[in-house]
ROLUM-189568 format. One record per residue: residue in three letters; x, y, z of N, C-alpha, C in turn; chain. Coordinates in nm, 2 decimals, always signed. Example, Ala and Ser with C-alpha at 12.3 -4.5 7.8 and 13.67 -1.06 7.14 Angstrom:
<dokes>
<doke "Ala", <+1.32, -0.57, +0.78>, <+1.23, -0.45, +0.78>, <+1.32, -0.33, +0.78>, "A">
<doke "Ser", <+1.28, -0.22, +0.71>, <+1.37, -0.11, +0.71>, <+1.29, +0.00, +0.79>, "A">
</dokes>
This chain:
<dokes>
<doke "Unk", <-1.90, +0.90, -0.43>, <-1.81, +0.97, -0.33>, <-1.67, +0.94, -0.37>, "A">
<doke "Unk", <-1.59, +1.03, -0.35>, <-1.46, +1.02, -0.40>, <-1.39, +1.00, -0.28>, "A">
<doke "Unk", <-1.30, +0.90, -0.24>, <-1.21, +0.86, -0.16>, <-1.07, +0.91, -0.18>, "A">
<doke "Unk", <-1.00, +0.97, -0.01>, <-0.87, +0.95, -0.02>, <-0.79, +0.80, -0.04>, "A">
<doke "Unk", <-0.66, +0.81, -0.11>, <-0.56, +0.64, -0.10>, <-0.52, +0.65, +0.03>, "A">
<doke "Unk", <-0.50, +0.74, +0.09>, <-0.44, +0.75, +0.22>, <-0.53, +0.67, +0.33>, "A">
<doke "Unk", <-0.65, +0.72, +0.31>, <-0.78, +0.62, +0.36>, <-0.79, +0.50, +0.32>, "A">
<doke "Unk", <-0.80, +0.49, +0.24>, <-0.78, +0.35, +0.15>, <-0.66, +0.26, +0.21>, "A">
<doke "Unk", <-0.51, +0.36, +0.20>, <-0.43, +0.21, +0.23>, <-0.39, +0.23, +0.39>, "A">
<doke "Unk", <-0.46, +0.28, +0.49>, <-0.51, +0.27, +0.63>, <-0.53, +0.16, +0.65>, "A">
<doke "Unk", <-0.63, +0.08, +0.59>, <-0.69, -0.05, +0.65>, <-0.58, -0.15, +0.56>, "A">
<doke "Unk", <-0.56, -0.26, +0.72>, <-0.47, -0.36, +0.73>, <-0.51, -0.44, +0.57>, "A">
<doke "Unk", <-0.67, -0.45, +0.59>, <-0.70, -0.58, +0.49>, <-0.68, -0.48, +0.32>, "A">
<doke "Unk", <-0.67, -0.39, +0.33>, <-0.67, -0.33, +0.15>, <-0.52, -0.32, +0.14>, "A">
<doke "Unk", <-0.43, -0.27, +0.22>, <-0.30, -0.33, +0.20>, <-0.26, -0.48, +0.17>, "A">
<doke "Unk", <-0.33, -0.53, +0.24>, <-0.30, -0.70, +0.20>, <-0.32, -0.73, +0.04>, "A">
<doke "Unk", <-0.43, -0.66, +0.00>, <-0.50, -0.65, -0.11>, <-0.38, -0.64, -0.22>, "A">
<doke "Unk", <-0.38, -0.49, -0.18>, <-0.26, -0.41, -0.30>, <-0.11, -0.52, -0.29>, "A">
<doke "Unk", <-0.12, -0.61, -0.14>, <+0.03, -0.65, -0.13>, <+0.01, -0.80, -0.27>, "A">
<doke "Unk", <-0.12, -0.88, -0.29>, <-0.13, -0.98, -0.34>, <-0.14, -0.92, -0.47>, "A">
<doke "Unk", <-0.23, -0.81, -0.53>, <-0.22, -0.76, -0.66>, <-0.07, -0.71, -0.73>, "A">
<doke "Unk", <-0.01, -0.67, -0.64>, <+0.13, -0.64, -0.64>, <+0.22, -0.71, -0.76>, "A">
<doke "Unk", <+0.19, -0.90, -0.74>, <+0.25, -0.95, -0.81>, <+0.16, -1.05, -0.92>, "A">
<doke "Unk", <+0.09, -1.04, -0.91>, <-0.03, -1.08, -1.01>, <-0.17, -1.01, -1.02>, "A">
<doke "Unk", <-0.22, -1.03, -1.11>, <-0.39, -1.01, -1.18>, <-0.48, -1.10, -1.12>, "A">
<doke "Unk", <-0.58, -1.08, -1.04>, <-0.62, -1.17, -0.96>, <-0.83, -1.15, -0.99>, "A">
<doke "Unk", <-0.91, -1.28, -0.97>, <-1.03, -1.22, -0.97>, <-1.06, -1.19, -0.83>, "A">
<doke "Unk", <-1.20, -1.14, -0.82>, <-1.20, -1.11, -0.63>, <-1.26, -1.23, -0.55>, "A">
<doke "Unk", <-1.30, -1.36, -0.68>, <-1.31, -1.46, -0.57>, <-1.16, -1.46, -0.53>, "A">
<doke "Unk", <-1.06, -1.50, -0.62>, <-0.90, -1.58, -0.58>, <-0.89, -1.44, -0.48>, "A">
<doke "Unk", <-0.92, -1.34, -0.48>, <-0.84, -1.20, -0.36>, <-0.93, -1.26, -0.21>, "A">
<doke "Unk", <-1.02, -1.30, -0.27>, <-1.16, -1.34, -0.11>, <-1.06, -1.47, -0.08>, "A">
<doke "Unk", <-1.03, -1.57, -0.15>, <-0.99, -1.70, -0.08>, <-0.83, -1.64, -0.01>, "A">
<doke "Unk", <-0.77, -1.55, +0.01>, <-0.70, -1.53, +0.13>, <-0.72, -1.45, +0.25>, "A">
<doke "Unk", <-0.81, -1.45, +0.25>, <-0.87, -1.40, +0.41>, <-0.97, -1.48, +0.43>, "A">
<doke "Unk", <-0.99, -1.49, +0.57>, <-1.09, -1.59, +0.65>, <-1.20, -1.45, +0.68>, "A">
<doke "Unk", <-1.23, -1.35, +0.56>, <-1.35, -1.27, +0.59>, <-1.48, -1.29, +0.48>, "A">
<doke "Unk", <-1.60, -1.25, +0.54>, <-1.68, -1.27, +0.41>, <-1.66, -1.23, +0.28>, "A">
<doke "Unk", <-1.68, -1.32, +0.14>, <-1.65, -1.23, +0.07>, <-1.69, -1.10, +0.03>, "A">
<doke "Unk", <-1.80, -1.03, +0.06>, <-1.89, -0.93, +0.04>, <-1.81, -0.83, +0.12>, "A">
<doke "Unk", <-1.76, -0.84, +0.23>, <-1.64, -0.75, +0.28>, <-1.51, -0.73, +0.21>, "A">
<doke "Unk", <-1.46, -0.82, +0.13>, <-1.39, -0.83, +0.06>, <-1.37, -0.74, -0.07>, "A">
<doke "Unk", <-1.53, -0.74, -0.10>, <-1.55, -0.71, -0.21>, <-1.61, -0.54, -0.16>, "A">
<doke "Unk", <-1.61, -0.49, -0.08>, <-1.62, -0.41, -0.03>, <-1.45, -0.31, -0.03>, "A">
<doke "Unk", <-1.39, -0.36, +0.04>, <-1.27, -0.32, +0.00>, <-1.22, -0.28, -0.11>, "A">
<doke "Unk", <-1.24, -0.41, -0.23>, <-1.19, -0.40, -0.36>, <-1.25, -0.25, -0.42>, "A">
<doke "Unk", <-1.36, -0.23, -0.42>, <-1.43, -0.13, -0.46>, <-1.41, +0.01, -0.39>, "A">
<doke "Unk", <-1.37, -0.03, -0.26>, <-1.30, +0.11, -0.26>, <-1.15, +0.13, -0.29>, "A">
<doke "Unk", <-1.07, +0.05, -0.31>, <-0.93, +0.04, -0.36>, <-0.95, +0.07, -0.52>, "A">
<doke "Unk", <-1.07, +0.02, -0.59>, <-1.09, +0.07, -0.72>, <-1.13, +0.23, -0.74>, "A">
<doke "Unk", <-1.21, +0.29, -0.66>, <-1.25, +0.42, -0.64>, <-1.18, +0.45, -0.63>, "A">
<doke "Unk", <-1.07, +0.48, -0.57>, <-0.91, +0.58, -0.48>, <-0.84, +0.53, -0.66>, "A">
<doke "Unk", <-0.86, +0.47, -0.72>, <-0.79, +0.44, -0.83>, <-0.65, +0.39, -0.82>, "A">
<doke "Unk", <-0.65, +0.25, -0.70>, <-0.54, +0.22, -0.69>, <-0.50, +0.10, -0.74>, "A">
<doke "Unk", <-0.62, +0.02, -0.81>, <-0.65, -0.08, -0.86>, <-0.72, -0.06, -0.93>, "A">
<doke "Unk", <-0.76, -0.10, -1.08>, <-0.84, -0.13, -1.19>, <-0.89, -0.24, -1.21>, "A">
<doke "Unk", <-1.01, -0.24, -1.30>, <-1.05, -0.36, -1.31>, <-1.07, -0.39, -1.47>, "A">
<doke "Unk", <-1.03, -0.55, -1.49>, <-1.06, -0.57, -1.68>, <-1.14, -0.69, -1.64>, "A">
<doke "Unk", <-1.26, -0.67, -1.73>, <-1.32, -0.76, -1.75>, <-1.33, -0.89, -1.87>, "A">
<doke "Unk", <-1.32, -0.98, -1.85>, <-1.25, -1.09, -1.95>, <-1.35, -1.17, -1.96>, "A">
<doke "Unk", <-1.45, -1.22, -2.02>, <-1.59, -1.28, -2.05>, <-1.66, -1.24, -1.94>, "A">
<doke "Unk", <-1.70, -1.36, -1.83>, <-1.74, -1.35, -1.74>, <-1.70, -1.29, -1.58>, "A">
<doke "Unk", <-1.55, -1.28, -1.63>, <-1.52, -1.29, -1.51>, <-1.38, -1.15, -1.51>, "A">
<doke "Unk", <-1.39, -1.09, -1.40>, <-1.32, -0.95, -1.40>, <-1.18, -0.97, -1.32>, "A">
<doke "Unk", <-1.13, -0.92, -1.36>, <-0.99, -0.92, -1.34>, <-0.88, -0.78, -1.26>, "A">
<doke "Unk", <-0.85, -0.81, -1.14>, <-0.77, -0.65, -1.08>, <-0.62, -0.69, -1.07>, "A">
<doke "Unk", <-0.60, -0.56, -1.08>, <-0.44, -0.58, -1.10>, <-0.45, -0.42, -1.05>, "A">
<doke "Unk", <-0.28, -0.38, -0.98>, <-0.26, -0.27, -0.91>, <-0.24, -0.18, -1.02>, "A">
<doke "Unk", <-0.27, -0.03, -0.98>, <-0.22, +0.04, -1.06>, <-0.09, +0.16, -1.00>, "A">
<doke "Unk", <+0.02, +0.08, -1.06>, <+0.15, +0.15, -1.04>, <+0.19, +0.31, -1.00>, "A">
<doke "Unk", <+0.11, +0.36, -1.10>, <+0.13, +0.52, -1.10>, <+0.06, +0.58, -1.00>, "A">
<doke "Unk", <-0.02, +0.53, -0.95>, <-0.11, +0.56, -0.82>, <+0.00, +0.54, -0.72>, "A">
<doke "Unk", <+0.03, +0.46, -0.70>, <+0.13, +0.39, -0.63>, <+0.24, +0.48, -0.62>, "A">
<doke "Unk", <+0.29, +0.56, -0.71>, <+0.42, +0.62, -0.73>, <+0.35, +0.77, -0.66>, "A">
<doke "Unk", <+0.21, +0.75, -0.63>, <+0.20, +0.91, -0.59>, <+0.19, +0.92, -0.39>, "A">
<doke "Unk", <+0.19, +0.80, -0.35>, <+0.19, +0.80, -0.27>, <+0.34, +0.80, -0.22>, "A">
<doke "Unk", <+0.42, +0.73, -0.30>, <+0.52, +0.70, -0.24>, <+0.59, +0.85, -0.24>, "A">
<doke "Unk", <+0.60, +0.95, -0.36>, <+0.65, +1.07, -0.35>, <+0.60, +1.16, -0.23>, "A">
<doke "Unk", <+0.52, +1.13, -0.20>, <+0.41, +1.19, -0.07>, <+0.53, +1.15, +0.05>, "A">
<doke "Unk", <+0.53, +1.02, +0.08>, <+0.60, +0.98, +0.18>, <+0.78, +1.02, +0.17>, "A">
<doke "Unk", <+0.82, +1.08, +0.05>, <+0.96, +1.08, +0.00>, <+0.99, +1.18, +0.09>, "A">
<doke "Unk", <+0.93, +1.30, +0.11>, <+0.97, +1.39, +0.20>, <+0.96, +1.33, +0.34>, "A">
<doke "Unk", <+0.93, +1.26, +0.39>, <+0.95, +1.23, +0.51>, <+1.01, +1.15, +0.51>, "A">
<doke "Unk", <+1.10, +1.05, +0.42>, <+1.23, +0.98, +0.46>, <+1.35, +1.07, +0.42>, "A">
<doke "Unk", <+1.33, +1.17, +0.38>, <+1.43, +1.29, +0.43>, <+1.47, +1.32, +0.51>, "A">
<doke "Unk", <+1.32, +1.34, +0.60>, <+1.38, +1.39, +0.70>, <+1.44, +1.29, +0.83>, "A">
<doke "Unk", <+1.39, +1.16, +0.83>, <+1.42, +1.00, +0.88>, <+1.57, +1.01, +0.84>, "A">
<doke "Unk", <+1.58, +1.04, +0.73>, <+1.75, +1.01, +0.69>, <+1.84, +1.09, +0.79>, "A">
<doke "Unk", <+1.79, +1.26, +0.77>, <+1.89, +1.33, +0.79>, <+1.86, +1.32, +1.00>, "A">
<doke "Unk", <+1.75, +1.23, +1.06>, <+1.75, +1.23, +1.21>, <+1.84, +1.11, +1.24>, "A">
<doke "Unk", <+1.85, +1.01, +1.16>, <+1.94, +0.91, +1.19>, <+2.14, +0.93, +1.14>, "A">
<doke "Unk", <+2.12, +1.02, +1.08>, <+2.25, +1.10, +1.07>, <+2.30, +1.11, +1.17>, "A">
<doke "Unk", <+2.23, +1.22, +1.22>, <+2.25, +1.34, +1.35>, <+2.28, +1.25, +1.47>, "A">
<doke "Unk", <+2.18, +1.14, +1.51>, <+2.19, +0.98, +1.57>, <+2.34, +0.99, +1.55>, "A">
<doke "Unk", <+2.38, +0.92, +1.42>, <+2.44, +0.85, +1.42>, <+2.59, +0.95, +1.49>, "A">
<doke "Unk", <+2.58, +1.07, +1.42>, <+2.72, +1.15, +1.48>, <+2.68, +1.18, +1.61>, "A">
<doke "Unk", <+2.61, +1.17, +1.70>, <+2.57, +1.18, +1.83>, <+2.65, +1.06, +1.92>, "A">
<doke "Unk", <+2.63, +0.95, +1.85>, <+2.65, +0.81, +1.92>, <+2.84, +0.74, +1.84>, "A">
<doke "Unk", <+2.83, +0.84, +1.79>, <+3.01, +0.84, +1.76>, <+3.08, +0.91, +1.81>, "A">
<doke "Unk", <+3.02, +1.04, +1.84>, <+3.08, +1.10, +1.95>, <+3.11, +1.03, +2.15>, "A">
<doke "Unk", <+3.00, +0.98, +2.17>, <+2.94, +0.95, +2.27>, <+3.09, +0.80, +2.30>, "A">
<doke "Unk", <+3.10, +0.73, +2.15>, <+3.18, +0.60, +2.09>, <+3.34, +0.65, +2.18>, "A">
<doke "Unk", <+3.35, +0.79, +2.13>, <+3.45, +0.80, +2.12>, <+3.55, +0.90, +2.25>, "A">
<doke "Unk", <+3.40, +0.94, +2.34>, <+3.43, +1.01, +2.43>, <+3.47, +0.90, +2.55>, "A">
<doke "Unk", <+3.43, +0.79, +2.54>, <+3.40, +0.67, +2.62>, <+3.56, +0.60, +2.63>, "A">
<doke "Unk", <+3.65, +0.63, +2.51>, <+3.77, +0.56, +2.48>, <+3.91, +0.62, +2.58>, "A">
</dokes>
């Protein structure tokens, strides 16, 4: 089954995820030893954060290795670009509302 990232980075705990892969390559025991949840839930997560292809996995003898994948990352953020547009241009309008308001008051 193919998963949305949008679904994916919904849940608090797979943000946490992406926030700790962020800055290092981690295995999914070291990702399980920062939450007080089972690891099997954990590793639940990881697997759908690998599906949505937001994270990859390298395998290195025994032991597998995830680290974020950036460009995934970059597609969400362009997603969200249009709506800090429009955030920009309402705190504008704010802002010349509440300078007028500054200035009516004087």
């Amino acid at each position: 089954m193919r998963r949305d990232i949008f679904q994916a980075i919904a849940d608090p705990t797979r943000r946490a995820i992406l926030v700790l892969l962020s800055t290092q390559t981690m295995t999914a025991g070291e990702i399980a030893a920062n939450f007080d949840t089972a690891r099997p839930t954990i590793s639940k997560h990881i697997q759908i954060l690998n599906e949505c292809e937001l994270i990859e996995s390298n395998q290195q003898g025994r032991e597998i290795f995830y680290q974020i994948r950036i460009e995934k990352m970059k597609e969400i953020d362009k997603w969200l670009e249009q709506f800090k547009k429009i955030w920009e241009t309402k705190f504008d309008q704010l802002d010349n509302v509440l300078s007028t308001i500054k200035r009516q008051k004087k």
